[in-house]
Every structure is written in C-alpha cells, then in structure tokens.
VOVOMAR-236094 format. One record per residue: residue number from 1; x, y, z of N, C-alpha, C in turn. Coordinates in steps of 0.02 Angstrom, whole numbers. Layout:
// VOVOMAR-236094
n:n_c1:n_c2:n_c3:ca_c1:ca_c2:ca_c3:c_c1:c_c2:c_c3
NUM:X:Y:Z:X:Y:Z:X:Y:Z .
...
This chain:
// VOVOMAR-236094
n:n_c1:n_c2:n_c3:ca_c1:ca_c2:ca_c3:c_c1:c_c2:c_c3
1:5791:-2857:4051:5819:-2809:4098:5822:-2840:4168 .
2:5767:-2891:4183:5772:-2895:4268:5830:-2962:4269 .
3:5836:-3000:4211:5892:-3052:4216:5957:-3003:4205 .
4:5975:-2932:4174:6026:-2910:4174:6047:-2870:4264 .
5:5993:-2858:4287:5999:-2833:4361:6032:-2900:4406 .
6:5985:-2941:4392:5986:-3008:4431:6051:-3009:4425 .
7:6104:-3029:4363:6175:-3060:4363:6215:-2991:4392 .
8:6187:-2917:4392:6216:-2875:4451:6240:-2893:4521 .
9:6170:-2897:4515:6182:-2919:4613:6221:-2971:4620 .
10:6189:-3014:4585:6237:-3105:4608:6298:-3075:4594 .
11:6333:-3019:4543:6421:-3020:4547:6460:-2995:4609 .
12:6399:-2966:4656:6447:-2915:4708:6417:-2963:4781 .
13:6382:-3028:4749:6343:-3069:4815:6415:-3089:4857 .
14:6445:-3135:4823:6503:-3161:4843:6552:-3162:4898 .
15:6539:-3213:4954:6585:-3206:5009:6649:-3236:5008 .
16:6677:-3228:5068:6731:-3272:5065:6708:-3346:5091 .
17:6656:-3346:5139:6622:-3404:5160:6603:-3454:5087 .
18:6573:-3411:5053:6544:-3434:4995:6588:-3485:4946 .
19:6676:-3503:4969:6722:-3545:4933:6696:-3614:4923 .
20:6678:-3630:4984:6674:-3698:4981:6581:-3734:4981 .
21:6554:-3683:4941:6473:-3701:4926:6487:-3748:4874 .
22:6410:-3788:4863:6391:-3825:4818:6335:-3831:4806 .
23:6330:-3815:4747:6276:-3790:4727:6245:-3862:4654 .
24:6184:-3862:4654:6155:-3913:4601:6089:-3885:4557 .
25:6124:-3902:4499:6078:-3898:4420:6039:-3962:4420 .
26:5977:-3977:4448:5947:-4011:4415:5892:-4009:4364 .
27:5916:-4026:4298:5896:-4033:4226:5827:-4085:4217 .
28:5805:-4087:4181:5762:-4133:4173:5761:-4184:4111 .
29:5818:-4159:4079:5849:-4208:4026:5928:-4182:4038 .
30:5953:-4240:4006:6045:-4238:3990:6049:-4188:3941 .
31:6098:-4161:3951:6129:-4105:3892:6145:-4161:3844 .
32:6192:-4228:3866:6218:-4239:3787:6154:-4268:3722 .
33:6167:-4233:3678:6113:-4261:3630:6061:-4204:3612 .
34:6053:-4155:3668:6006:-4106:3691:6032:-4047:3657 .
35:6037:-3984:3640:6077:-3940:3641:6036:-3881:3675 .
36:5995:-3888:3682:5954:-3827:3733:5997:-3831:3821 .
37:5988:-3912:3848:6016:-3935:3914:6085:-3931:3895 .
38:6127:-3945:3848:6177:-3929:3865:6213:-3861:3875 .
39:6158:-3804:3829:6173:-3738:3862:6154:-3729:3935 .
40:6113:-3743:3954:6077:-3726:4035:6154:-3753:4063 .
41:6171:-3808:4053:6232:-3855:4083:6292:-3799:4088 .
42:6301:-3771:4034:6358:-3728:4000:6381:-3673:4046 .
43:6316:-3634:4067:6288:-3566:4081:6312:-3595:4165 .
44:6257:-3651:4197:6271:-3641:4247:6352:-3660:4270 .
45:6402:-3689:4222:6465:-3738:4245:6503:-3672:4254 .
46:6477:-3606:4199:6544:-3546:4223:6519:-3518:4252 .
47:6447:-3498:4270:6424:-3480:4336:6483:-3493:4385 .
48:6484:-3564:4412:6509:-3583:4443:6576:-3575:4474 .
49:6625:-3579:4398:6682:-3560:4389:6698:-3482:4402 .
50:6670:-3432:4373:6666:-3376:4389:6668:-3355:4492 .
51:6612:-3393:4499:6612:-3377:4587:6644:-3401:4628 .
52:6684:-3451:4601:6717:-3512:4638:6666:-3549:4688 .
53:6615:-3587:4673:6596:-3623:4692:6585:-3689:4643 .
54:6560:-3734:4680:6550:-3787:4651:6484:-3800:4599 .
55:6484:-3831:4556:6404:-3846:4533:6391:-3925:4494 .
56:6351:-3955:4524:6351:-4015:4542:6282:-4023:4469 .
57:6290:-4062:4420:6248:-4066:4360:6204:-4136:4365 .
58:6144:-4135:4377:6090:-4203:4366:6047:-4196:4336 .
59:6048:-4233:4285:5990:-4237:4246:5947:-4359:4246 .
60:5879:-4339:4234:5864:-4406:4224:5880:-4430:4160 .
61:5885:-4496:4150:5902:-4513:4072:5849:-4488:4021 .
62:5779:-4480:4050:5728:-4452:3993:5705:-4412:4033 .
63:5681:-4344:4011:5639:-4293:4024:5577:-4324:4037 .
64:5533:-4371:4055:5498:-4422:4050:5481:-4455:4123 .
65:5555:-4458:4150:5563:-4506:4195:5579:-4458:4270 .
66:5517:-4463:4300:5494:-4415:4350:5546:-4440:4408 .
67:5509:-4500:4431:5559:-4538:4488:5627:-4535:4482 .
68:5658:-4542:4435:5754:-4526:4420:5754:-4475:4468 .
69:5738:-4414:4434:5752:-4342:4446:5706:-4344:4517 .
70:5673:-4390:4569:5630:-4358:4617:5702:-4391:4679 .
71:5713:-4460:4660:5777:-4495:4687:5829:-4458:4690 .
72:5852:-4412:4628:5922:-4387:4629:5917:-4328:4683 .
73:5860:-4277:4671:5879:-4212:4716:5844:-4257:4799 .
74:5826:-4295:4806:5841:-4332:4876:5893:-4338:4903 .
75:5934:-4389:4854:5984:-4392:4872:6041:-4340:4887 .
76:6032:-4283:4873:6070:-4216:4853:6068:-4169:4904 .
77:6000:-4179:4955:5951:-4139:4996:6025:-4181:5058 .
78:6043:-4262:5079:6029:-4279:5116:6120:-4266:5101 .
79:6143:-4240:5054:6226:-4212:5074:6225:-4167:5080 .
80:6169:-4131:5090:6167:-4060:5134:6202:-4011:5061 .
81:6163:-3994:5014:6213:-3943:4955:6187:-3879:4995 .
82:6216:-3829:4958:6195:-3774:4975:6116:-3732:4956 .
83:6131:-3760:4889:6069:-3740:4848:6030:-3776:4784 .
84:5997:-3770:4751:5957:-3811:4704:5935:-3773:4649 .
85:5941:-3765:4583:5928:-3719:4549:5891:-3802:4496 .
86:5828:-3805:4497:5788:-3861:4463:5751:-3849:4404 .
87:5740:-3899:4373:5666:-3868:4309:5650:-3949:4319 .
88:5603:-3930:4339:5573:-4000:4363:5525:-4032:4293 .
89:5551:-4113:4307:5489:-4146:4262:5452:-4145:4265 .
90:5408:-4158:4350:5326:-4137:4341:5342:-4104:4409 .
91:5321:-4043:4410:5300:-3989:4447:5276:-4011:4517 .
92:5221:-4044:4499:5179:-4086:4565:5230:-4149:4579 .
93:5237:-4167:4548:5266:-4228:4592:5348:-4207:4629 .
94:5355:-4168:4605:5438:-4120:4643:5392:-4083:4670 .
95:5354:-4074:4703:5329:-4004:4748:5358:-4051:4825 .
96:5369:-4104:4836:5360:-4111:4927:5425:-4119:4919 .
97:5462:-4130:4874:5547:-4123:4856:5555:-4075:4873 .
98:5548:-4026:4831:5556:-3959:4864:5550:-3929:4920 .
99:5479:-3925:4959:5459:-3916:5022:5527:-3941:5071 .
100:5539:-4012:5052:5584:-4033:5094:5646:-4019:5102 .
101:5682:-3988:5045:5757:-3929:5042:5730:-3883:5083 .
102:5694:-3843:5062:5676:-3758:5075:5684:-3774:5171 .
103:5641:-3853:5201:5631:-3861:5272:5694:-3862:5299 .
104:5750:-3891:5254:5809:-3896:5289:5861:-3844:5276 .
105:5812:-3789:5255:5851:-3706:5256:5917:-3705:5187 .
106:5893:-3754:5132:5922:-3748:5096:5867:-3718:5003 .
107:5908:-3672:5001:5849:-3615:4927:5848:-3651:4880 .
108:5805:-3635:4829:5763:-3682:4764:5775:-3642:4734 .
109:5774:-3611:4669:5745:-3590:4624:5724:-3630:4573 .
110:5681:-3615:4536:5652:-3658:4462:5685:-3633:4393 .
111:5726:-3668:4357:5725:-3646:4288:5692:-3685:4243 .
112:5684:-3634:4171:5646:-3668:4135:5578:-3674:4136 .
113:5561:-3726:4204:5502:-3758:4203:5468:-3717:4273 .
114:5413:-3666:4273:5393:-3660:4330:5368:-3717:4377 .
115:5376:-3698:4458:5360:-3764:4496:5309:-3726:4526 .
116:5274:-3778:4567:5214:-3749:4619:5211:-3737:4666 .
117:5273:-3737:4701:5264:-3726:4762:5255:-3657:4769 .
118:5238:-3624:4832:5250:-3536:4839:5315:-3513:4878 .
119:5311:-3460:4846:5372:-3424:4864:5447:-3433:4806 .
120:5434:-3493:4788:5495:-3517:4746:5500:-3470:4667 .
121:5554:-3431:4668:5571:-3378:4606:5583:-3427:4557 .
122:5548:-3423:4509:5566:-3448:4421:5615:-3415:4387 .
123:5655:-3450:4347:5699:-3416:4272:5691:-3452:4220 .
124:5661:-3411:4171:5638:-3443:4136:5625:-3397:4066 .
125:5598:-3446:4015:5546:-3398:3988:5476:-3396:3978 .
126:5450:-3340:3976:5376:-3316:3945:5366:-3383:3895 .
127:5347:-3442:3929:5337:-3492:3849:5276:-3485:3803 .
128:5223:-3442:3848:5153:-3443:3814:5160:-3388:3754 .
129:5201:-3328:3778:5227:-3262:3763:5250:-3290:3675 .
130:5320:-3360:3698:5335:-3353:3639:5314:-3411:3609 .
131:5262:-3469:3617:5228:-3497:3560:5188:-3440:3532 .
132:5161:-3414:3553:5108:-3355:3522:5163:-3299:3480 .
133:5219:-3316:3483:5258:-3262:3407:5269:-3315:3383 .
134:5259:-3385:3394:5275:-3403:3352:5215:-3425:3291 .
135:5159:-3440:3318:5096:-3428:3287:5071:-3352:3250 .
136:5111:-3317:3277:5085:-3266:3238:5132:-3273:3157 .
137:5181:-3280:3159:5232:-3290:3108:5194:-3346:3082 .
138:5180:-3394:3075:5121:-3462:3054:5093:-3396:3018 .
139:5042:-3343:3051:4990:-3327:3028:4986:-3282:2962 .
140:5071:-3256:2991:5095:-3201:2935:5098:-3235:2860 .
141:5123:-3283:2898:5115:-3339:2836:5099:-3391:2794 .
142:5034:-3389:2817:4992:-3422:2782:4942:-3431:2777 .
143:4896:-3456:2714:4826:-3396:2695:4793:-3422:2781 .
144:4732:-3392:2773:4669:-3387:2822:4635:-3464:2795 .
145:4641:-3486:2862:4599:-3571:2847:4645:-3621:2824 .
146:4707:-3596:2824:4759:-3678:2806:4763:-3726:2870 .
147:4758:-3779:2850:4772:-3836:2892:4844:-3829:2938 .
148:4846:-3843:2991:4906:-3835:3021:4893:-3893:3104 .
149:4941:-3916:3103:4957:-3949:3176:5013:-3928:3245 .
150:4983:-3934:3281:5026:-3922:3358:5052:-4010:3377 .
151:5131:-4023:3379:5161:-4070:3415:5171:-4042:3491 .
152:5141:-4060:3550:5156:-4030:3598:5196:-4080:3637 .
153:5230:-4050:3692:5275:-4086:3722:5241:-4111:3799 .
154:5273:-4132:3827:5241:-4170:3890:5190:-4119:3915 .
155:5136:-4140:3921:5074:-4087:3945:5074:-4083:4016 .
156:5130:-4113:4044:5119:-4126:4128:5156:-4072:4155 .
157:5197:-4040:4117:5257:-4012:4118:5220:-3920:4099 .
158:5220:-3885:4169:5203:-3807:4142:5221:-3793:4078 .
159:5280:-3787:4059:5310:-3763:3994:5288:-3810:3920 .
160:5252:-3864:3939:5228:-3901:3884:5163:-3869:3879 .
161:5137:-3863:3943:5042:-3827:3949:5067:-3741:3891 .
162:5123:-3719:3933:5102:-3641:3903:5135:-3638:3839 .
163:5166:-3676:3820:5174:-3688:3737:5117:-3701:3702 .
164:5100:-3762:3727:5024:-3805:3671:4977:-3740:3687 .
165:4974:-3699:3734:4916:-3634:3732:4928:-3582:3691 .
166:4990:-3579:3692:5002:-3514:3675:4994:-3519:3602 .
167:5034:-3591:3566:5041:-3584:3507:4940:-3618:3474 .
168:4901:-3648:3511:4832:-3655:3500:4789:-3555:3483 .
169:4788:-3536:3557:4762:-3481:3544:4777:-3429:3484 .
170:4856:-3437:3461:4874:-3378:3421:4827:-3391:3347 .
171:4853:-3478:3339:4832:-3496:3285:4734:-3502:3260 .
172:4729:-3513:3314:4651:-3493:3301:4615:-3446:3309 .
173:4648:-3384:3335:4630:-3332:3345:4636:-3300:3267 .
174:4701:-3320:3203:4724:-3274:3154:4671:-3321:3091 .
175:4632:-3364:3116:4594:-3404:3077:4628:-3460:3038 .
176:4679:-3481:3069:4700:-3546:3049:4666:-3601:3074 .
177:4669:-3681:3035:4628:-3716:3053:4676:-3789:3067 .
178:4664:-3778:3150:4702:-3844:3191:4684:-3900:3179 .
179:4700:-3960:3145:4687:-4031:3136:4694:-4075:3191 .
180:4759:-4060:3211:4796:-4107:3240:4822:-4070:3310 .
181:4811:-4071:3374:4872:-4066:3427:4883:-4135:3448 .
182:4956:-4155:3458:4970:-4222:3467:5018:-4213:3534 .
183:5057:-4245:3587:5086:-4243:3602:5162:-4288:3585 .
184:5207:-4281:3591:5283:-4311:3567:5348:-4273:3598 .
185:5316:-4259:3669:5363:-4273:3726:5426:-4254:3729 .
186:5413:-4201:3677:5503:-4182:3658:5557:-4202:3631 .
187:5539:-4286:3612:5585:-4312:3592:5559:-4308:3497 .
188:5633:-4310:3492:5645:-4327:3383:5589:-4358:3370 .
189:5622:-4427:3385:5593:-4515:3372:5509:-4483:3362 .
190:5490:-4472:3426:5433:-4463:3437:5404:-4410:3382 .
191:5438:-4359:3381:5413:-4312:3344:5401:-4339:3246 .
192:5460:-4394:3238:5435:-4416:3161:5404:-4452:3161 .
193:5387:-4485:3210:5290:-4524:3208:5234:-4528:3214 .
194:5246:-4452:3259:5151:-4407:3277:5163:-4371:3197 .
195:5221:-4321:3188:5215:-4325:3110:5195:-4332:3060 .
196:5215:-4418:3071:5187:-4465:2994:5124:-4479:3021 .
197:5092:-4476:3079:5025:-4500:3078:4988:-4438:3064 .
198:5002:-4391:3081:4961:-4325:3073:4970:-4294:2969 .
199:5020:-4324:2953:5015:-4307:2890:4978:-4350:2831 .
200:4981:-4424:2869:4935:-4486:2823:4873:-4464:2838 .
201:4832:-4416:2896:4752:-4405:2886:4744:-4325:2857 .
202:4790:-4308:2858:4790:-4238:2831:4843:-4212:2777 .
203:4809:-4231:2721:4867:-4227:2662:4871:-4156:2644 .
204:4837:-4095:2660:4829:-4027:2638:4856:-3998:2695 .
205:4905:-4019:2715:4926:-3988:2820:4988:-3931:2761 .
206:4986:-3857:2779:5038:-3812:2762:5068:-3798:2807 .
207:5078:-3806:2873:5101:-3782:2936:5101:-3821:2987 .
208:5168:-3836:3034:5164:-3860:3081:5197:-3820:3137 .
209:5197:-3820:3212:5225:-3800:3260:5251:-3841:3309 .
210:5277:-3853:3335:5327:-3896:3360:5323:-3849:3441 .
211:5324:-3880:3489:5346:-3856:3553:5416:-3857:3588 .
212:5475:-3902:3525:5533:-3890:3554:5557:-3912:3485 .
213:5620:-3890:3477:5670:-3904:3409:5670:-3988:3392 .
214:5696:-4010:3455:5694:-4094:3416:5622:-4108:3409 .
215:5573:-4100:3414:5504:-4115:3374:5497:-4105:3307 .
216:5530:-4022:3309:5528:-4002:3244:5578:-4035:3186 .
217:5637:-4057:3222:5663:-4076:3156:5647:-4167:3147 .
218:5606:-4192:3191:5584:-4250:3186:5524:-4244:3142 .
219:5468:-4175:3159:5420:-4173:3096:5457:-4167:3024 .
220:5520:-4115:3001:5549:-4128:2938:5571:-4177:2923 .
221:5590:-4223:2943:5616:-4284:2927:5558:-4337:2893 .
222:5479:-4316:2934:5440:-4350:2918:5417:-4317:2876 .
223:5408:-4251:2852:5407:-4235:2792:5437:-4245:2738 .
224:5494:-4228:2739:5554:-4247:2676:5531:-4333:2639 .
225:5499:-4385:2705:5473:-4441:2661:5425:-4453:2643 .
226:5390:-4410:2655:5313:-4413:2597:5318:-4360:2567 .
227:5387:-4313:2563:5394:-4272:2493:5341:-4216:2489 .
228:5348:-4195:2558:5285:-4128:2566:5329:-4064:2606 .
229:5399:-4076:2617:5428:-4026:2633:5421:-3945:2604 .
230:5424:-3932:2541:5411:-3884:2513:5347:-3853:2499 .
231:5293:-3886:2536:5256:-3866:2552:5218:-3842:2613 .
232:5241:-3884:2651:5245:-3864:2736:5292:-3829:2773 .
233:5261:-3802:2814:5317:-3743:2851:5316:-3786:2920 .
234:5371:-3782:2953:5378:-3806:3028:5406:-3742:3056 .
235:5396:-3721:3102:5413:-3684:3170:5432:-3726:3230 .
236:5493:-3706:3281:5507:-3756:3319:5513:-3691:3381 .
237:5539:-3716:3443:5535:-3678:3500:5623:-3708:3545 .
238:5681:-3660:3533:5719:-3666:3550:5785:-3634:3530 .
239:5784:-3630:3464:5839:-3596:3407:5893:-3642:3440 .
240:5906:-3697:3447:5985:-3730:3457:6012:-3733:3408 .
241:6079:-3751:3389:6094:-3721:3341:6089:-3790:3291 .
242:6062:-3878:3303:6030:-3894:3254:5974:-3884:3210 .
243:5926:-3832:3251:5868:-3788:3210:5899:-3731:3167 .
244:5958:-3703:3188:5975:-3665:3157:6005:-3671:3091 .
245:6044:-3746:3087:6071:-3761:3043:6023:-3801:2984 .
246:5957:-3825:2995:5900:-3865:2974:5891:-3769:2924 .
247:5849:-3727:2974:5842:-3676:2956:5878:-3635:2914 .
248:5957:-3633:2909:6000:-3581:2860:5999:-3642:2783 .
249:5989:-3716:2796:5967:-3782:2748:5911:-3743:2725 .
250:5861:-3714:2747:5807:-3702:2695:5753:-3763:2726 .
251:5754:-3801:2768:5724:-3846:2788:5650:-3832:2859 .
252:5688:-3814:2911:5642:-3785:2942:5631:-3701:2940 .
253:5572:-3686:2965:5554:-3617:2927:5590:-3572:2986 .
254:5564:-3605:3046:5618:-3535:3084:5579:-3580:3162 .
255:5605:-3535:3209:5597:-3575:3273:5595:-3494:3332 .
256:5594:-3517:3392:5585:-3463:3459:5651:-3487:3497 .
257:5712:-3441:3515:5759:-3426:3531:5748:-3400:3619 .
258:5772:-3448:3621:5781:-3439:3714:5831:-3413:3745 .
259:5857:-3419:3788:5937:-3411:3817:5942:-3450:3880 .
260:5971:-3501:3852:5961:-3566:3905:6022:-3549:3948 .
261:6081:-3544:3900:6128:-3512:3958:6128:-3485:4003 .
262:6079:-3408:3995:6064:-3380:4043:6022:-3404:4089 .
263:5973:-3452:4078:5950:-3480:4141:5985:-3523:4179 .
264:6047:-3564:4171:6085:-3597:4212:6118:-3555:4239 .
265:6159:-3478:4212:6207:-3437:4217:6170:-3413:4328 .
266:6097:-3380:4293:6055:-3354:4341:6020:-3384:4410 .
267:6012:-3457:4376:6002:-3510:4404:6053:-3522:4478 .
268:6106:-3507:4446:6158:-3518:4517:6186:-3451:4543 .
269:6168:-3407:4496:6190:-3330:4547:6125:-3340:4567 .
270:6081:-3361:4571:6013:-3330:4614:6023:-3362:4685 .
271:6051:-3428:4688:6065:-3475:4738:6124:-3436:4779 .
272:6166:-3413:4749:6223:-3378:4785:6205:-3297:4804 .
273:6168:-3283:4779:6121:-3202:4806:6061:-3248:4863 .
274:6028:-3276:4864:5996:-3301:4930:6021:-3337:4997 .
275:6107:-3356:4979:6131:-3373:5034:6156:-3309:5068 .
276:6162:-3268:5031:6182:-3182:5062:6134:-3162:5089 .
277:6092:-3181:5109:6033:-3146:5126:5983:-3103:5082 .
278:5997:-3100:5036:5981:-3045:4961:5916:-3092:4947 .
279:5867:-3030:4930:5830:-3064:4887:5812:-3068:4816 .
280:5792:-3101:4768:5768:-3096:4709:5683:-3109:4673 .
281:5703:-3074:4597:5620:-3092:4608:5592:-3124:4585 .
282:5508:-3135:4586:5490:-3188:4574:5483:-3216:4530 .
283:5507:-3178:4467:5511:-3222:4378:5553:-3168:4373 .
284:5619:-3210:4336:5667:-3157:4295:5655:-3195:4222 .
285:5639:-3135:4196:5616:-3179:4096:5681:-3160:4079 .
286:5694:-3223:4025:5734:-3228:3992:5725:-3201:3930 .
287:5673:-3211:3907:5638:-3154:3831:5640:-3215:3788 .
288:5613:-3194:3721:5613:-3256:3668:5618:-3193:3627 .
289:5669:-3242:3573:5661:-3201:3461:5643:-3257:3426 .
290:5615:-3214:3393:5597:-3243:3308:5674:-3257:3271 .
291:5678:-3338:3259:5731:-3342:3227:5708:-3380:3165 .
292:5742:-3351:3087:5734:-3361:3048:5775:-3362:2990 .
293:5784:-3362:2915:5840:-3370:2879:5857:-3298:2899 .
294:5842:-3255:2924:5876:-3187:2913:5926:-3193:2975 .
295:5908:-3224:3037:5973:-3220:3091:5985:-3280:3097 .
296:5968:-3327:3085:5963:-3412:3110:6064:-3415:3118 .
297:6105:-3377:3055:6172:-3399:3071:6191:-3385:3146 .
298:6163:-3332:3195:6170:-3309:3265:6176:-3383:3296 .
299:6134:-3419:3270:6137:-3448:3311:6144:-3525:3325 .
300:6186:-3527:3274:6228:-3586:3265:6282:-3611:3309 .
C-alpha cells in the first residue's frame, strides 16, 4: 500500500522545470546476465520515460566490487545529476558518498539494499520478513531435524545480513538442523561450489536455501551431479523468471518473489517527489510471495 501511495504522489509531482532532470540508478550489479537488476533497470528506464526525464543506469562489473560503484556515483555527484536512487555494495563504504550528494543539495534514496546514513528513505524489501517465509515453507516441508544449509550472499551487504537471519532463525526455530551457512556472493559459479562442498560433508542434506536465485540454481546444478536432486529441496530468493522456469522444470522447489521493478519504478519517482519539495517515507516495502509450482508460470 505505501509503494501504491508513493507512485500517487510521484504522478502529480511533475513540473515543467522537471524536463530537463537527470536522474541515476546506481545498481550494484549489471542487469545483463542478472534478471532481478535487469528489472530494477526496466522499472526505473519507464519511470523515466513516463516523466520525461532522464535516467542515467551504473552498475559495477561485480556486485563485489565496492570501489567501481564508489568511483562511478563520484563521478556522477561532480556532473551535478539531479538525483541518486542507489543500492549500494557496502553500505559503509558508500556512506561519505552519500553524505557528499545530499551536501551538494542533491537527494539519495536507497533501493534494494538499505544504507546507513540518516535520514535517507529505503525501497526495498522486508528481506528478513521474506527469508523467514521462506524457511517456514523449508519447515512445512520437511520432517523435524533434517539436515539443511543456508548459501548466503555477501554478508557485508544489509540484504545479505537480513536474508542469512531471517532464513537461520526460521529454520531453527521449526527444529531443522543447520550444517552448513556458507557464503557465495550471489553469484551461480559460486553457488555450485559452496554446493558441492557442503554436499561432499553432508550426504543426508534434504534442504537448501539460497539467498538469491543464481545461488539457487548454481546449488541444482550441483545437485543434479551427485544425483541428489530428488531428494533435496532448494528455495531461492528472487522469483526471476530463470527460477521460475528451473521451478515449473520440477527442479527448484520454489523461491521469494520481489518486485524489483517496482523498486527502480519508485526509486526515481521518489527522486522526482523530493525535488518538489514533497516528502516521502522512510521504507516503502515492496512485499515478498511464496512462489511455487502453483504460480511460478506468473512469473516467467
């Protein structure tokens, strides 16, 4: 509801001043290859188009690579844009980035990834909210005391912390028994080799959770070759529509559905409602679903 208010206001923000803004998405990975970033990309490009302003897309080559992304919105600060709609790689190390837009009277918001500075409004989602449905679905399904592992994604990264928590607490709270939390950074590659190492010391693992889709379908892959797929369940955190299509395969068990669109969409009406003077607030949730063979075609 408060992201359906939010894209209210931003439709009636709109000046005539407002033609010749420019406005910047900085991502913390490339859309191509990605399909989560390339919705955020998507969302904010007709943002854009819709308001007639500009929207200027940077991402670093790896979600990984802090300095790229600390260099680029420098450089971005010092052509004077209008606004900054970010999901920063590491929080702390973009905090004096930030400070330093906001000094030169130009607005931040955070997507995705909450930042630290104060005052700065997040869009995003509840990530702790939805590893923890997604652990509960783990729990629904499967006995009390099965082996199960957490692949978590960059731990430096808020949204990697409130994933690996959310989906830890659910699972040990419903009496499942954690072997393994590994990290694998979000990437595939990575994800079929914490995988295969977590499955060569734990041959009885029925469950895995994944903190983002390409983990997850990097853990099936590493399943399918030691021939334990049909016995392990993976959960992933994203519903893009290669989880979806893994998932309507019968392959992964189901995943947490974001709306990345809408955070790029919001991302830049929030920037164009704060040059109006308007304010917004300080987390607009995006919500998370349970996606599974019963809707997974949605979302292809």
């Amino acid at each position: 509801m408060k992201a359906v208010l939010l894209a209210g206001l931003a439709l009636g923000a709109m000046t005539v001043g407002a033609q010749a803004q420019t406005y910047v998405l900085g991502m913390k990975g490339p859309g191509a290859g990605n399909p989560f970033w390339a919705a955020v990309e998507a969302g904010a490009m007709a943002a854009g188009e819709e308001h007639g302003v500009e929207v200027i897309v940077v991402a670093p080559p790896q979600e990984s690579d802090v300095q790229a992304q600390i260099n680029q919105i420098e450089d971005l600060i010092a052509q004077g844009v209008d606004g900054i709609a970010l999901a920063p790689t590491d929080p702390n190390a973009l905090a004096p980035v930030v400070d330093s837009a906001i000094a030169q009277g130009i607005p931040v918001v955070f997507v995705d990834t909450r930042g630290t500075n104060e005052g700065v409004s997040f869009i995003g989602t509840n990530n702790q909210v939805g590893a923890a449905l997604a652990a509960q679905y783990m729990c629904d399904n499967l006995e009390a005391g099965s082996d199960v592992a957490i692949l978590q994604g960059l731990i430096s990264q808020s949204t990697g912390q409130q994933r690996a928590q959310g989906a830890h607490d659910g699972l040990t709270e419903c009496g499942l028994n954690i072997v393994a939390e590994q990290p694998a950074n979000w990437d595939r590659a990575m994800g079929l080799s914490v995988a295969e190492t977590i499955l060569a010391g734990n041959p009885n693992i029925k469950g895995i959770f994944a903190s983002n889709d390409n983990m997850a379908l990097g853990a099936v892959e590493a399943l399918k070759q030691a021939a334990m797929l049909e016995s392990v369940m993976v959960v992933g955190f994203d519903a893009n529509p290669d989880a979806a299509n893994s998932i309507i395969a019968g392959e992964m068990t189901a995943s947490i559905a974001q709306a990345p669109d809408n955070m790029g969409r919001f991302g830049i009406e929030s920037l164009i409602a704060l040059n109006n003077g308007e304010t917004i607030e300080e987390w607009v949730d995006t919500g998370t679903v349970l996606v599974d063979a019963s809707n997974a075609a949605d979302y292809q």
